[in-house]
N, C-alpha and C positions, 0 to 999 in steps of 0.2 A: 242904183245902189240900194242897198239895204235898209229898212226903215230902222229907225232907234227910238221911236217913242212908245212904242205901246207895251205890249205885256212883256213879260220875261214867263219863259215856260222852260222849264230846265229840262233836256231833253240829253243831253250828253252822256247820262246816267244810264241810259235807259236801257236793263237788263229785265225780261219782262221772263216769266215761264210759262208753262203749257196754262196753270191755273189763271193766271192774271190775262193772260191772254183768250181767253176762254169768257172772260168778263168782256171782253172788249168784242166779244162776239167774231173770233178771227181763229178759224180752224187751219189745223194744218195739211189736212187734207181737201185742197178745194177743188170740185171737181171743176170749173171752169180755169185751172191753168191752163197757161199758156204754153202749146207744144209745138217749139222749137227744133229749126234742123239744128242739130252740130256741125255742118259742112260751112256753116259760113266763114267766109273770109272775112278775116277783121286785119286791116290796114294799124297793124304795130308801129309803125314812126308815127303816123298822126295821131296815134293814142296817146306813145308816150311824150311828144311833143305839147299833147293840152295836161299832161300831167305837168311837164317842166314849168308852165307857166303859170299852174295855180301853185305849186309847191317848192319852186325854183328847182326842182330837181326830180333825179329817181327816187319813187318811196319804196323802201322795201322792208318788208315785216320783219323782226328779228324772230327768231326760228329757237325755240328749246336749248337747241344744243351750244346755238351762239349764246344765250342767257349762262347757259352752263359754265361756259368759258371764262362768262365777263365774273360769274362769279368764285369761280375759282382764284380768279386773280384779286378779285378783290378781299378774297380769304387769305392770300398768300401775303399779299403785298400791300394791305388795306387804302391809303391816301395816293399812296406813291407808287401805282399803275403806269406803266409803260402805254398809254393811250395809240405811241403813232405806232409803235409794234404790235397791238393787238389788232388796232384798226388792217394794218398789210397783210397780218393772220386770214383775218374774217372778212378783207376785202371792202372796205366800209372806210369811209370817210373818220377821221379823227373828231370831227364833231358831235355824230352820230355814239360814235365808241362814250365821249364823254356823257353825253345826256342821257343815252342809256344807261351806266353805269348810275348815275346821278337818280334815275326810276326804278333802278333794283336796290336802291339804299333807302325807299321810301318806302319799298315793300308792294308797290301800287300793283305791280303785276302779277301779285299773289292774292288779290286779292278778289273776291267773289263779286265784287260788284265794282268797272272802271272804265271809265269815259274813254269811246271810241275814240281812236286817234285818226289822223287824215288819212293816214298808211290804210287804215282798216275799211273807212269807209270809201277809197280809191277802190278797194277789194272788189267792195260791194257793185258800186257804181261799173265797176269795167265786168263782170259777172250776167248785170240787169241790163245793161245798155247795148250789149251786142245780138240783143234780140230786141231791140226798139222798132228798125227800121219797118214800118207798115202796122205797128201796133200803137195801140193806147196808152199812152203813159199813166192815165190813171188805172187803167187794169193790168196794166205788164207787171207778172210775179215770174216765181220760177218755180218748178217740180217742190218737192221736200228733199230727194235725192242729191240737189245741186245746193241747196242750202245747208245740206250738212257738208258736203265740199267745203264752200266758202269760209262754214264752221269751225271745220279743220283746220284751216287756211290760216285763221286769226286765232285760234285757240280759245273759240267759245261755242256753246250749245248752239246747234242749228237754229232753235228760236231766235237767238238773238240777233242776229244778221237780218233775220226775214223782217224781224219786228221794227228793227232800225228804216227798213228800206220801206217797208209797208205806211208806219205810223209817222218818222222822221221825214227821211231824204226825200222822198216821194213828194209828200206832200210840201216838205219847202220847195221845190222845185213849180211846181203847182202853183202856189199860192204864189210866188213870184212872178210869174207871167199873169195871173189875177191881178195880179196889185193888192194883195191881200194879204201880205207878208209879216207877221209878227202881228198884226193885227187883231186884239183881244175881244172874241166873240163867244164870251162864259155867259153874261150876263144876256144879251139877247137869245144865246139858244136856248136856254134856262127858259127864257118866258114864250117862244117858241114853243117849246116843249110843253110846256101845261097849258098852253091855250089851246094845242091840237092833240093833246092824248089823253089819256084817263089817268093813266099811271105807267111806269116805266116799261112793264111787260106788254105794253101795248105800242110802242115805240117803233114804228116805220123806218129803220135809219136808212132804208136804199129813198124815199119818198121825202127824207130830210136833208139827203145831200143834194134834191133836185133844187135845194133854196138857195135863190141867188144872193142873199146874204150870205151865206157860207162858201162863196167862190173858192175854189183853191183847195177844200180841203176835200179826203174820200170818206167811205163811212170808218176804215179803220181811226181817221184823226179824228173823224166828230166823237167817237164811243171812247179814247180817248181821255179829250176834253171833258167831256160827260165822268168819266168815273173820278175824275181828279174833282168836279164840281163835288159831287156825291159826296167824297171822302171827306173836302174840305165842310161839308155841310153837316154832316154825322160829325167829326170832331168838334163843330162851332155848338151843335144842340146835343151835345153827350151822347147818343142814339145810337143803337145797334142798326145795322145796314138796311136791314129789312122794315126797318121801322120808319125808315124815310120817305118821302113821298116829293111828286114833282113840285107841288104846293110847296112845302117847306122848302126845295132847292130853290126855286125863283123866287121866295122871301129873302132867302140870305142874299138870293145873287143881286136881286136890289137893294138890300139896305146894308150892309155887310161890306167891307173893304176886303176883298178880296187878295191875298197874298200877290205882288209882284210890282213890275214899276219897268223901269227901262231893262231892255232886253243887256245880259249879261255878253261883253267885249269881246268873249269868247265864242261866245255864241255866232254873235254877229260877223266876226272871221268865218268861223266854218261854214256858215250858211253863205257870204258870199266867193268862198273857196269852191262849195259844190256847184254852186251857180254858175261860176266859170266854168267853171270843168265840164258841166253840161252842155253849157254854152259853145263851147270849144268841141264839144265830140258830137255834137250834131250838123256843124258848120263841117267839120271834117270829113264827117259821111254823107252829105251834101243832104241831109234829113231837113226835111219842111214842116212833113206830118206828125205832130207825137201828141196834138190836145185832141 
């Protein structure tokens, strides 16, 4: 099971761009993808049978036009929507009909920055994982070409998907089979970091993910971790970015309470939703190898 005591890292949020991602040291052109056939056969009942079981069912993304629909009627008819006649419309459960209607009266999905839903990161997950079989899980990416797909797919910028599966999922997955899961590692790599660097531009991060204190994570999570230390250290000493130094990050990170406490309820659902789900589609494609 999932750990509940150590840090909370809000990550559900997590809409990054080319710029913020650029900090994080994570291009999008990498010339070491991974180049996959497209001929493989992927066994659709056992997929979506470890879907049923983290999700009790099929997820399926609502689509522009279904959106359209729900809110036409809900301009039409505003409280008192015909839920099970629209749901037979649109082929969808009456459940689904209501709670989405109940997310387009919140405006969430108009909105430029919104927490991946299970639907989305299923997306993601069944996209990365049928080129698993013989690769690395900590190096398994996809083209830029197939991330704007998946883009499509969920109706967000191709970064966001890649950033989800690179900096998130990935690494929960990772850090679970570490035993390293939720486990709050600001403060040691903070002094990590100044005891073996000069300053930040001097930063090794292929040579800092070989420490096995940082089990679990890649170098996209430790840079990360690292710029959220940064940020929160410039906000605690007023300071322009540049003005920071690794010295001053490992002062705050040890004297300094550091924003967080038990990981958020929500959180801890979806990280052990993907962990099944991982769980389950590697047991299904009789996978052994993926660390």
């Amino acid at each position: 099971k999932v750990k509940t005591e150590y840090i909370e890292v809000k990550t559900e949020n997590l809409e990054l761009n080319e710029t913020k991602s650029a900090q994080l040291g994570i291009k999008f052109e990498d010339k070491d993808v991974l180049k996959v056939s497209s001929e493989e056969n992927i066994d659709r009942s056992k997929i979506a049978n470890c879907r049923k079981r983290v999700t009790g069912g099929h997820v399926r993304i609502f689509k522009p036009e279904e959106d359209q629909v729900l809110l036409d009627a809900m301009e039409q008819f505003g409280d008192h929507i015909d839920y099970k006649q629209i749901a037979e419309d649109l082929q969808r459960t009456k459940s689904s009909i209501r709670s989405r209607v109940k997310k387009l009266k919140t405006g969430i999905s108009t909105k430029g920055h919104r927490s991946f839903t299970i639907a989305e990161d299923m997306v993601i997950l069944d996209a990365v994982l049928q080129h698993l079989n013989g690769q690395s899980l900590e190096m398994l990416t996809l083209p830029r070409s197939d991330w704007m797909e998946i883009g499509a797919q969920i109706g967000r910028d191709d970064s966001s998907p890649r950033l989800r599966w690179l900096i998130i999922l990935r690494a929960w997955i990772l850090q679970h089979y570490a035993g390293t899961l939720n486990l709050d590692i600001r403060r040691p790599l903070a002094n990590y970091l100044v005891e073996n660097f000069e300053d930040m531009h001097s930063i090794d991060w292929s040579f800092v993910n070989t420490e096995s204190q940082f089990a679990g994570h890649t170098e996209q999570s430790l840079r990360y971790l690292f710029v959220s230390i940064v940020t929160l250290t410039k906000d605690n000493l007023k300071k322009q970015s540049e003005d920071i130094t690794l010295e001053m990050i490992a002062e705050f990170a040890n004297t300094s309470s550091m924003p967080g406490g038990k990981v958020l309820g929500s959180t801890l659902k979806r990280q052990q939703e993907i962990i099944d789900y991982f769980e389950c589609y590697v047991k299904s494609k009789n996978i052994k190898k993926f660390l």
